[in-house]
C-alpha positions in Angstrom: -44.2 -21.7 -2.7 -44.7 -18.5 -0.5 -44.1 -20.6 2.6 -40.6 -21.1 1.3 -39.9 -17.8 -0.1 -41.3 -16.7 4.1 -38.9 -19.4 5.1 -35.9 -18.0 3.3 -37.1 -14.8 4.1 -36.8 -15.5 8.1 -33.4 -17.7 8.0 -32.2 -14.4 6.2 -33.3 -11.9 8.9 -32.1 -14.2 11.7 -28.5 -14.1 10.2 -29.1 -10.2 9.7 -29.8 -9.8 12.7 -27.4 -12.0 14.1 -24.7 -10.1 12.6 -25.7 -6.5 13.9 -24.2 -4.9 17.0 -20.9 -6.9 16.6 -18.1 -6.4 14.2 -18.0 -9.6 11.4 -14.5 -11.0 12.6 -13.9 -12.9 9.5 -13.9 -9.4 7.8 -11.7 -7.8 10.4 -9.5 -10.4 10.1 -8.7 -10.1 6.5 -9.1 -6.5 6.3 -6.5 -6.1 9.0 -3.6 -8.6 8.3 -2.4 -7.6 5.6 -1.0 -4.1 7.4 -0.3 -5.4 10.5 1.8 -8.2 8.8 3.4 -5.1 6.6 4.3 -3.4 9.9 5.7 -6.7 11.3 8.5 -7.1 8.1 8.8 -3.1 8.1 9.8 -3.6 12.0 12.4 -6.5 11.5 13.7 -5.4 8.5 14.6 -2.0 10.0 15.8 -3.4 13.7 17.7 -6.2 12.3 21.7 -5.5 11.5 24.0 -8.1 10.8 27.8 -7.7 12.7 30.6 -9.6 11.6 33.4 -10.7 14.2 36.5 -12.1 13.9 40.5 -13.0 15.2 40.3 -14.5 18.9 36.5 -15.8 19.3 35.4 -19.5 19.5 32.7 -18.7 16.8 33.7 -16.0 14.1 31.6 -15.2 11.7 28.1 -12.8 11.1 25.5 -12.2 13.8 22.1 -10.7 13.3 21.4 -8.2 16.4 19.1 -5.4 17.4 19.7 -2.0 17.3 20.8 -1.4 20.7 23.2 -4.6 21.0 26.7 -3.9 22.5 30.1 -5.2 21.7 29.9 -7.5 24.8 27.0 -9.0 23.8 28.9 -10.0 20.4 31.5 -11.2 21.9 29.0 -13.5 23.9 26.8 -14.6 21.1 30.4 -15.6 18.9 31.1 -18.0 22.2 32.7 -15.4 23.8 37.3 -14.8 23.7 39.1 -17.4 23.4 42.6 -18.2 25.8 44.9 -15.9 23.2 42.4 -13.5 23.3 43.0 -9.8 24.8 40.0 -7.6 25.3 42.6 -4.6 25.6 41.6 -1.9 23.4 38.6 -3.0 23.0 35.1 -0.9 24.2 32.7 -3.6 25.3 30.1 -1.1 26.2 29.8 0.4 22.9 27.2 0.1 20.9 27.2 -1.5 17.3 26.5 -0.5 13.8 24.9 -2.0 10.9 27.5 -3.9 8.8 30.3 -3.4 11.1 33.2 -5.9 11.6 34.6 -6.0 15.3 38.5 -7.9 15.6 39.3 -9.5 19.2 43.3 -9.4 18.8 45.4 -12.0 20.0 47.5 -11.0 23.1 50.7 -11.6 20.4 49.0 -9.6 17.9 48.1 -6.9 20.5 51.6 -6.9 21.7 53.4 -5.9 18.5 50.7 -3.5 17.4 51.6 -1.5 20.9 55.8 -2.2 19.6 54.7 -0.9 16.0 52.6 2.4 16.8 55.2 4.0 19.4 53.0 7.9 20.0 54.8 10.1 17.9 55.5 13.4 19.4 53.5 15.5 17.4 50.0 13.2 18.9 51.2 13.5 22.5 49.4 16.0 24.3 46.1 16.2 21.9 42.4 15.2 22.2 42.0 11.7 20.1 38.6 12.5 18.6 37.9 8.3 19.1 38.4 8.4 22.4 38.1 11.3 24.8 35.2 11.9 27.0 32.8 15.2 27.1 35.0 16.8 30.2 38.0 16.8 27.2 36.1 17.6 24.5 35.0 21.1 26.0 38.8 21.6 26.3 38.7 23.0 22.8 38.1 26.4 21.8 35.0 26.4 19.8 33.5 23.1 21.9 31.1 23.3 24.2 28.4 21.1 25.9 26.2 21.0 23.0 28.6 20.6 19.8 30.8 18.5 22.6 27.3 15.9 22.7 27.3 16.0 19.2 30.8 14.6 18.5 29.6 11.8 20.9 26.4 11.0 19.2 28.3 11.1 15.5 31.2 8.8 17.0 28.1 6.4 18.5 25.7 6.1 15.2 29.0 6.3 12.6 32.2 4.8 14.2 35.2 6.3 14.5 36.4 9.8 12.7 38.8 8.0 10.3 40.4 11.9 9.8 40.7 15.1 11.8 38.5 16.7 9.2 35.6 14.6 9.6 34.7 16.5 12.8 33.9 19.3 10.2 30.4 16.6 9.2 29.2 17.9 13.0 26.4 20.7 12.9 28.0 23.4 13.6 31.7 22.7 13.1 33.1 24.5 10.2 36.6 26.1 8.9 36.8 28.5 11.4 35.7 26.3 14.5 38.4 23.5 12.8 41.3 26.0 12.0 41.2 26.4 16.0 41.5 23.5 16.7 42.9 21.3 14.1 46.4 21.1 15.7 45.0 20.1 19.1 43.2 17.2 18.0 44.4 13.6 16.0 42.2 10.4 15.6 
């Protein structure tokens, strides 16, 4: 009886000691998966947006993309334009947003939208908020570098101003900044 109680006593020790100096990877294995699978979902959940395009593309419809994903690479992954479509108008090096929807027009449909939006006179001459470049934006009175990089970083991470009072949601821009310049600007 002792002899086996000695046995079970050494086939015990020799796992002990088996064991020590190196980490049980059985245990690490379970301990750890759990948060490094968390992080994984965490990670796709929050880099994965979903784009919808549309009008002249071989393949319309929703595309999941990263963060960083321009227009052009849309238009690439929807089978890129097809004959009637015109890229005019169009920024290819922009980048998307969650949830947006991007239209390639036709060239017939791009034709009479340039017929049915003739400039009116009061827009000629003023800074489009969608479109113009630092070098314009510091134009303004109230706009320099800084609040100038701002308007560019709203209009890349929210779209387009969709009114000439939205430029009053960038830090810094208030009344008094906007009363300046309110009648040089449109969207």
């Amino acid at each position: 009886m002792k002899r086996i109680q000695y046995w079970i006593i050494g086939v015990m020790l020799c796992l002990l000691l088996a064991g020590c100096g190196r980490e049980n990877d059985v245990e690490k294995a379970f301990l750890t998966q759990p948060e490094e699978s968390a992080k994984e979902e965490t990670e796709v959940e929050t880099s994965t947006w979903y784009v919808q395009i549309d009008g002249a593309v071989k393949k319309p419809g929703v595309y999941p993309v990263s963060e960083n994903t321009r227009v052009f690479e849309v238009i690439k992954q929807a089978g890129g334009v097809t004959k009637q479509g015109c890229l005019d108008g169009v920024n290819q090096a922009a980048k998307v947003t969650d949830a947006q929807q991007i239209h390639i027009c036709t060239r017939k449909e791009m034709r009479k939208s340039r017929e049915s939006k003739p400039k009116s006179s009061a827009e000629e001459g003023k800074v489009n908020l969608n479109e113009a470049d630092k070098q314009t934006l510091v134009t303004l009175p109230g706009i320099g570098d800084a609040k100038a990089d701002l308007i560019l970083t709203y209009r890349e991470q929210n779209g387009k101003f969709s009114s000439i009072e939205d430029i009053m949601k960038i830090q810094g821009i208030k009344e008094g900044v906007f009363r300046k310049i309110k009648d040089l600007i449109c969207v």
